[in-house]
C-alpha atoms as an extended CHARMM CRD file, in Angstrom:
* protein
*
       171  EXT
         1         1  UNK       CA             -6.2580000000        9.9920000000      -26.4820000000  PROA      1               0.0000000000
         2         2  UNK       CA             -9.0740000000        8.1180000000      -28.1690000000  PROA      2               0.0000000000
         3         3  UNK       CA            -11.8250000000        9.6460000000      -28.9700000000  PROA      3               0.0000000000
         4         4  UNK       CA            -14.0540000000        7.1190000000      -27.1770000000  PROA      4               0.0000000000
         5         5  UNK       CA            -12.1590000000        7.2670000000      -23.9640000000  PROA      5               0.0000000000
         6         6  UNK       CA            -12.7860000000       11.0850000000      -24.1010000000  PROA      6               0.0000000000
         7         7  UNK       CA            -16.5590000000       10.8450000000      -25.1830000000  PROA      7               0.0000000000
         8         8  UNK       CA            -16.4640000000        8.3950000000      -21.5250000000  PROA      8               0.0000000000
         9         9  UNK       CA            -14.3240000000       10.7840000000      -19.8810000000  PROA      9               0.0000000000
        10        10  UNK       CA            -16.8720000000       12.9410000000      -20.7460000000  PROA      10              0.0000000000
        11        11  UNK       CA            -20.0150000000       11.1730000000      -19.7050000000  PROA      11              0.0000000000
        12        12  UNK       CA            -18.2930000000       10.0830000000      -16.6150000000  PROA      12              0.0000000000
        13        13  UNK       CA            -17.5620000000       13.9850000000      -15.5760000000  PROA      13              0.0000000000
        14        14  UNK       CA            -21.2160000000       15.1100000000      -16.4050000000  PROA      14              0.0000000000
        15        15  UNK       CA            -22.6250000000       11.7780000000      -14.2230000000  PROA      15              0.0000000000
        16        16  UNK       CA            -20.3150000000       13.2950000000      -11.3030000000  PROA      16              0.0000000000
        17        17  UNK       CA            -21.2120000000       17.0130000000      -11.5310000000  PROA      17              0.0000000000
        18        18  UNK       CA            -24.9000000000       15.1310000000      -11.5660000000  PROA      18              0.0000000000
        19        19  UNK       CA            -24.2750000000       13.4390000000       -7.9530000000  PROA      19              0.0000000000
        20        20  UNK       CA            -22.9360000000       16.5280000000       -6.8690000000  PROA      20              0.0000000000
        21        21  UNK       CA            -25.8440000000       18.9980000000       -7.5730000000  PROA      21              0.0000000000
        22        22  UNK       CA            -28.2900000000       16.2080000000       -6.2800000000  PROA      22              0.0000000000
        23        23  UNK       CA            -26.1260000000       16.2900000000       -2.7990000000  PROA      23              0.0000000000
        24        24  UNK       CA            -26.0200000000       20.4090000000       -3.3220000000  PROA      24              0.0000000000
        25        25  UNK       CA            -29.8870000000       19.9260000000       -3.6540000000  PROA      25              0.0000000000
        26        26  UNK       CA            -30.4530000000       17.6460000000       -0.7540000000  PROA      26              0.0000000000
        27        27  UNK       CA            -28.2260000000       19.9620000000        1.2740000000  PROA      27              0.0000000000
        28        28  UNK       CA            -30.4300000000       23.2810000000        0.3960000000  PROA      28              0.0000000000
        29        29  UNK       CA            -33.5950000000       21.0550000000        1.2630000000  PROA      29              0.0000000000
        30        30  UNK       CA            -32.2970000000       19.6150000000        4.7900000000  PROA      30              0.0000000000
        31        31  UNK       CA            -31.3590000000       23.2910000000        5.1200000000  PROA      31              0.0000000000
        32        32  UNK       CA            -34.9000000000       24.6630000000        4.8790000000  PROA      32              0.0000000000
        33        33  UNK       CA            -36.2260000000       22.3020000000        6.5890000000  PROA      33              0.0000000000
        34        34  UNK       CA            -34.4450000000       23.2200000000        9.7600000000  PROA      34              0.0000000000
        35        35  UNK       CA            -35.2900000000       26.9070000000        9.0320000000  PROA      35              0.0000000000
        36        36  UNK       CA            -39.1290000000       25.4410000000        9.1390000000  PROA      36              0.0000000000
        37        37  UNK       CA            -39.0140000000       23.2370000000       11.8320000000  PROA      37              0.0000000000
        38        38  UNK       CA            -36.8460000000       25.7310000000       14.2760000000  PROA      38              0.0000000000
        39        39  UNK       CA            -38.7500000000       28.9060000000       13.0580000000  PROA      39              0.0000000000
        40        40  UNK       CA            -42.1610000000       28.3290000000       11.7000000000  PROA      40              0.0000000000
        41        41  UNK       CA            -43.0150000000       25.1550000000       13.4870000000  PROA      41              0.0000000000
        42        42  UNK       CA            -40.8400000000       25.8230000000       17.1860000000  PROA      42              0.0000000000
        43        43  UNK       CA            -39.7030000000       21.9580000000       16.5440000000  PROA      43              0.0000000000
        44        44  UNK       CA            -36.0520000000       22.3710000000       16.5660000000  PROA      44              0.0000000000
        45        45  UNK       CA            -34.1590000000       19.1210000000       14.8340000000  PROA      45              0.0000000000
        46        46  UNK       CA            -31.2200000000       18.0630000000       14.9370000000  PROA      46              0.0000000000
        47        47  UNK       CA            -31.4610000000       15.5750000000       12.3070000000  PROA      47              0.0000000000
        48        48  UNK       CA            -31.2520000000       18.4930000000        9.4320000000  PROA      48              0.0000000000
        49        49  UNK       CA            -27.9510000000       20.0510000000       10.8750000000  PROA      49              0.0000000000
        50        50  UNK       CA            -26.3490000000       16.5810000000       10.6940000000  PROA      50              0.0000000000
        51        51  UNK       CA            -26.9140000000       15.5130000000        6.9080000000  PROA      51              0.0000000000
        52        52  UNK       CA            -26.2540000000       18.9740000000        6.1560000000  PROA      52              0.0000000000
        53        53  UNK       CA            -22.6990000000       18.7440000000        7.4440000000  PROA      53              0.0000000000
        54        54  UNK       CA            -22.3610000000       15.2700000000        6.3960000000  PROA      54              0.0000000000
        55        55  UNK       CA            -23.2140000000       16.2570000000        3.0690000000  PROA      55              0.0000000000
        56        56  UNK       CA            -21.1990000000       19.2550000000        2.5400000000  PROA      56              0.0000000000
        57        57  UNK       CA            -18.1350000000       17.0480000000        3.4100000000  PROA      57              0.0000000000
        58        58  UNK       CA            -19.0170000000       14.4080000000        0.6850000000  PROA      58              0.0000000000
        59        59  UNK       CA            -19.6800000000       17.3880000000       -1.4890000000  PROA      59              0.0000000000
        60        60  UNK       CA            -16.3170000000       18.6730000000       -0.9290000000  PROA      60              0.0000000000
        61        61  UNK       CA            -14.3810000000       15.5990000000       -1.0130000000  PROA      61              0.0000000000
        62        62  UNK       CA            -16.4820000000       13.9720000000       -3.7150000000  PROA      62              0.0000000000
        63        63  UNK       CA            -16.4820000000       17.4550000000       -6.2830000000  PROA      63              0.0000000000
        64        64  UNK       CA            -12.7750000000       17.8090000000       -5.4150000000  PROA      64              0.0000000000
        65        65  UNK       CA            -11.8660000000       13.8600000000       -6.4770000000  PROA      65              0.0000000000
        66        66  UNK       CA            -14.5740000000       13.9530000000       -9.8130000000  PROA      66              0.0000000000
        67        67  UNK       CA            -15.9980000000       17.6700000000      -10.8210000000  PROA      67              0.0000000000
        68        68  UNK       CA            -12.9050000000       20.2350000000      -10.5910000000  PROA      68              0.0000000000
        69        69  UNK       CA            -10.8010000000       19.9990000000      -12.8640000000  PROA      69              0.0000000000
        70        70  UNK       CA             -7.1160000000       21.2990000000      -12.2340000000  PROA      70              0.0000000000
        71        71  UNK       CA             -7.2030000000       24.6370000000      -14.3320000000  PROA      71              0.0000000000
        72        72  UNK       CA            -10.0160000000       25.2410000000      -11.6830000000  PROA      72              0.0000000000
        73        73  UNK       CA             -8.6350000000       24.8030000000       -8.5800000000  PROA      73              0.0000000000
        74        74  UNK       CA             -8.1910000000       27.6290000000       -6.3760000000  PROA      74              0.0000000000
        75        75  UNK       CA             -4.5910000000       28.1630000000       -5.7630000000  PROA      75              0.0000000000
        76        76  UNK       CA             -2.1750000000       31.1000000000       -5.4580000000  PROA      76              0.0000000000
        77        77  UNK       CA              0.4570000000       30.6670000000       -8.4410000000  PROA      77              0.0000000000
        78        78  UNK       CA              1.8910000000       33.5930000000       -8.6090000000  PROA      78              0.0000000000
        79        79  UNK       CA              5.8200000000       32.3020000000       -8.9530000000  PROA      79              0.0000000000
        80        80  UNK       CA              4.2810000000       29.4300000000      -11.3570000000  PROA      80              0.0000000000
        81        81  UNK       CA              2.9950000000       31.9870000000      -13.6830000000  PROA      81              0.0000000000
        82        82  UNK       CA              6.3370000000       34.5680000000      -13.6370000000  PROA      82              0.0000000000
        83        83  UNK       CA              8.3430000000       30.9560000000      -14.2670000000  PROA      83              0.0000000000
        84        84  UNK       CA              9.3820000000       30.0220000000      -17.9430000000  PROA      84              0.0000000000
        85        85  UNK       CA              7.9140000000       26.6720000000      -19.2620000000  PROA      85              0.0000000000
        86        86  UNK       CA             10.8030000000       24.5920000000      -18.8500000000  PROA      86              0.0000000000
        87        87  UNK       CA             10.8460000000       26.0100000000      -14.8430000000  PROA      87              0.0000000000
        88        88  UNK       CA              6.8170000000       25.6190000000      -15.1080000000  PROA      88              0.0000000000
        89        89  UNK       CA              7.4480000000       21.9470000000      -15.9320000000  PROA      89              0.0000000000
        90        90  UNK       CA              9.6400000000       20.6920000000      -13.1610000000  PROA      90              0.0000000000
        91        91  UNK       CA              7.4180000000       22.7640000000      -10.5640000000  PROA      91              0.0000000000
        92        92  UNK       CA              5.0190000000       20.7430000000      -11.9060000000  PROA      92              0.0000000000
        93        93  UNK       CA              6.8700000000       16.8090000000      -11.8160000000  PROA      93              0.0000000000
        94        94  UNK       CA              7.8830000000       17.9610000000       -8.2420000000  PROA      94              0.0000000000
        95        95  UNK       CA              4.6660000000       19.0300000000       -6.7820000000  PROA      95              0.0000000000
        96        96  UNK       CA              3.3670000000       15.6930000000       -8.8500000000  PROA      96              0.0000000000
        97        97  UNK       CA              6.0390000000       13.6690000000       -7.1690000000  PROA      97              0.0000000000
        98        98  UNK       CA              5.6440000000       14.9830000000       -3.4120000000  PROA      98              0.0000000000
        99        99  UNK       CA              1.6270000000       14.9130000000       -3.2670000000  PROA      99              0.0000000000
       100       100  UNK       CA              1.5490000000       11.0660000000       -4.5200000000  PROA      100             0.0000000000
       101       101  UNK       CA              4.1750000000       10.3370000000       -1.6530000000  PROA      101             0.0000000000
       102       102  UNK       CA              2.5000000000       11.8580000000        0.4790000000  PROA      102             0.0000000000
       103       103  UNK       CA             -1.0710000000       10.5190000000       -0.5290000000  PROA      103             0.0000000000
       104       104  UNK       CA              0.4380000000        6.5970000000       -0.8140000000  PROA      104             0.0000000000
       105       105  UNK       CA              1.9740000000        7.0000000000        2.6530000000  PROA      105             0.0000000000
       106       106  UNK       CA             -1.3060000000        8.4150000000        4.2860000000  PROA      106             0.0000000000
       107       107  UNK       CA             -3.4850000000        5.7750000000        2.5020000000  PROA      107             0.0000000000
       108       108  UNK       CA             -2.0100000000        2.9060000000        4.3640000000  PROA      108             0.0000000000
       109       109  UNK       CA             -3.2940000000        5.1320000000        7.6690000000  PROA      109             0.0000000000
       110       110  UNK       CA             -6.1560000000        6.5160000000        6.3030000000  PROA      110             0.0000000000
       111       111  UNK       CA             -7.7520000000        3.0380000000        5.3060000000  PROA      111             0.0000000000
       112       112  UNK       CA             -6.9160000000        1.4300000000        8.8850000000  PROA      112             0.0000000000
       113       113  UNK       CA             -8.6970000000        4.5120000000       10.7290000000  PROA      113             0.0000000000
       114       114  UNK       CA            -11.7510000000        4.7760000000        8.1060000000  PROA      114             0.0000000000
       115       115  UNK       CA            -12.1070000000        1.0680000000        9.0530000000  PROA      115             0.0000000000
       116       116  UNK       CA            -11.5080000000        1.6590000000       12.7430000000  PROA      116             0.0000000000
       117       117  UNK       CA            -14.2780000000        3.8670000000       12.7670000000  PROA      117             0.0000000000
       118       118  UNK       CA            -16.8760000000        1.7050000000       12.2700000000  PROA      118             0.0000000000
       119       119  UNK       CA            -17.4510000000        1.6070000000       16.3530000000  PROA      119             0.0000000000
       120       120  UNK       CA            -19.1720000000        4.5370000000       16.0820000000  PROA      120             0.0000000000
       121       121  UNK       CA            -21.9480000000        6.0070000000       14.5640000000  PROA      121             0.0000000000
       122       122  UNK       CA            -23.6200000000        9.7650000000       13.8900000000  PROA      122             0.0000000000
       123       123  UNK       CA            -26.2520000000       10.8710000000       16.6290000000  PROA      123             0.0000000000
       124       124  UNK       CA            -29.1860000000       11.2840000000       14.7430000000  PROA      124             0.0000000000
       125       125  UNK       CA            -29.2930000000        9.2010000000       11.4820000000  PROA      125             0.0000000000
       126       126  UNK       CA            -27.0100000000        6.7320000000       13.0180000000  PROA      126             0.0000000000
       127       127  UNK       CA            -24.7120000000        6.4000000000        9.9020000000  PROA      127             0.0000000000
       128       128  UNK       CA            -21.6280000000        4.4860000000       10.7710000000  PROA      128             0.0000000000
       129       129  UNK       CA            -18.4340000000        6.7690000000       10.7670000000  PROA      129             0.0000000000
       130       130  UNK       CA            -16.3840000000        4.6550000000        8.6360000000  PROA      130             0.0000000000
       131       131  UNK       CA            -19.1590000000        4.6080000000        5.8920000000  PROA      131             0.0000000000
       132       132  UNK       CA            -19.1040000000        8.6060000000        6.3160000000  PROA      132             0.0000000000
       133       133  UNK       CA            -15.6330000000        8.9430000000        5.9260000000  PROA      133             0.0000000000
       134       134  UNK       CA            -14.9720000000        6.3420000000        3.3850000000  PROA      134             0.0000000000
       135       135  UNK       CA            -15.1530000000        9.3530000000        0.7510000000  PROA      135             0.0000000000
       136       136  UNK       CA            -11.8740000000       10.1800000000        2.2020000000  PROA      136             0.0000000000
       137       137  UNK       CA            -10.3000000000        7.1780000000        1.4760000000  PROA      137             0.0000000000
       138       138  UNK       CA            -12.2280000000        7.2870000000       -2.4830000000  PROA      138             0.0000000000
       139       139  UNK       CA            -10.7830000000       11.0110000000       -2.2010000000  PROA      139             0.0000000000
       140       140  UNK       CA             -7.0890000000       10.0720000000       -1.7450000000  PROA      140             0.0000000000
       141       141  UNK       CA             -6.9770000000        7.4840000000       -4.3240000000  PROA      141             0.0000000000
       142       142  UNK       CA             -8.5650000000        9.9410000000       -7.1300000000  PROA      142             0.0000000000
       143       143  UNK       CA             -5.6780000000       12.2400000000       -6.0490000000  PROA      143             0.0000000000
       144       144  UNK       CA             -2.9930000000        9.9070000000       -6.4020000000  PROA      144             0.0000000000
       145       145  UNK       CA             -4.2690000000        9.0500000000       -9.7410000000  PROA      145             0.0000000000
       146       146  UNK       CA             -4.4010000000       12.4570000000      -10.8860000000  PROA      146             0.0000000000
       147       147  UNK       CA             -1.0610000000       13.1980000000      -10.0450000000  PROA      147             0.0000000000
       148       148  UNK       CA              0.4460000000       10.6280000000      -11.1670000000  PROA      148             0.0000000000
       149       149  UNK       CA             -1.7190000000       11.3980000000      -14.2900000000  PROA      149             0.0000000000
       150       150  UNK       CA             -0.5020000000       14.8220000000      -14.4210000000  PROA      150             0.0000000000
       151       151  UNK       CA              3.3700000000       13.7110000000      -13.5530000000  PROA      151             0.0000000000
       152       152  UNK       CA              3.3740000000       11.4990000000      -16.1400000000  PROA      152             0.0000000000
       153       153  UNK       CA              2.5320000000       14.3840000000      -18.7540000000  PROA      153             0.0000000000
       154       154  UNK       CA              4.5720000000       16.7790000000      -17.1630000000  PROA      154             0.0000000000
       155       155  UNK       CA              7.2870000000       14.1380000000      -17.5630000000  PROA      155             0.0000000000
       156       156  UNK       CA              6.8850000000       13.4320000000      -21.1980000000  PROA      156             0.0000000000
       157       157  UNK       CA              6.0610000000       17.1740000000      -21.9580000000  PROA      157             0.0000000000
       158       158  UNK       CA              2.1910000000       16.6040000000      -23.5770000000  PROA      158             0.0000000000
       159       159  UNK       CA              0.2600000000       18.7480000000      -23.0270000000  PROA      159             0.0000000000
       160       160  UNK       CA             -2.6810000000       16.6520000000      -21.9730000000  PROA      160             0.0000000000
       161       161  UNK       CA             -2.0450000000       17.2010000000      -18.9770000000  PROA      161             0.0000000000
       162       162  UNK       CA             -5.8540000000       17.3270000000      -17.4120000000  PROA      162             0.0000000000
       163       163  UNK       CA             -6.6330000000       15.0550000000      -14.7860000000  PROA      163             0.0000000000
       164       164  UNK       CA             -8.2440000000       11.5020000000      -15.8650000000  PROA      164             0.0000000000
       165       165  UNK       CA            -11.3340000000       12.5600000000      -13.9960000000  PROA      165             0.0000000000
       166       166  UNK       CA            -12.0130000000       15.8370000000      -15.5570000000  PROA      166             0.0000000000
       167       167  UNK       CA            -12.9900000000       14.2420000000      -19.0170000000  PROA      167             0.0000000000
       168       168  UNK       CA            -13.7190000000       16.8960000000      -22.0090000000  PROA      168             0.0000000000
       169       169  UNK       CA            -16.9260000000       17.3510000000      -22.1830000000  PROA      169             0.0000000000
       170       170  UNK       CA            -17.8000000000       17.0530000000      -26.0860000000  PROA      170             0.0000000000
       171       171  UNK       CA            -20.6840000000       19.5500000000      -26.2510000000  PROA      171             0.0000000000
């Protein structure tokens, strides 16, 4: 891989783990505030509860799509790790090759009820649904392309096999 694309890949990844501290940061904020208002002030909201859920699941979906990087996921590997490469590899092209079926055939489903959900809207800040859960949709899509990213490695037996949106962070 170029050494441009990875000085973007890069960039990219550090403008991501960016968004996602600002959300983290917004979230502590809307957080104290409700502590304030409920505690100090005897003005319970409800205003702070709901962008503090909403962001925690944009945080989630967002960080898992763009920040973590595949040798940081949380996952329980212990037959992956007793296996010999060659058995390491086709664990690998099959897990690859079931979650991008399984992605692609929920996208179709996903789309048509993130746009169905437009109807409705959040209680307080009035956010339409299918704008909050359009980092589903963004979600899916980054995971099909990181599979199919990681497949295709596992396939050909490089050993670049990091997920486009984890970029290597030249510092």
């Amino acid at each position: 891989m170029s050494s441009f694309v990875r000085g973007v890949g890069g960039w990219l990844r550090r403008r991501a783990e960016n968004v996602a501290a600002a959300m983290l940061a917004v979230m502590f904020l809307a957080f104290i505030a409700q502590i304030v208002m409920r505690y100090v002030l005897g003005l319970p909201t409800g205003w702070t509860n709901e962008l503090t859920v909403i962001l925690w699941l944009w945080l989630v979906l967002f960080g898992c799509a763009f920040v973590v990087r595949e040798d940081e996921e949380i996952r329980l590997d212990l037959i992956y790790s007793a296996a010999p490469a060659p058995a390491r590899r086709v664990m690998k092209i099959v897990s690859a090759v079931a979650l991008v079926s399984m992605f692609a055939i929920s996208l179709p489903a996903v789309i048509d009820y993130v746009g169905f959900m437009k109807v409705q809207k959040t209680a307080y800040l009035k956010i339409r649904f299918d704008y909050l859960y359009s980092i589903y949709v963004v979600f899916v899509l980054a995971m099909i392309v990181r599979y199919l990213w990681l497949g295709w490695h596992a396939i050909w037996g490089t050993d670049e096999a990091k997920a486009p949106a984890s970029g290597e962070d030249p510092a």
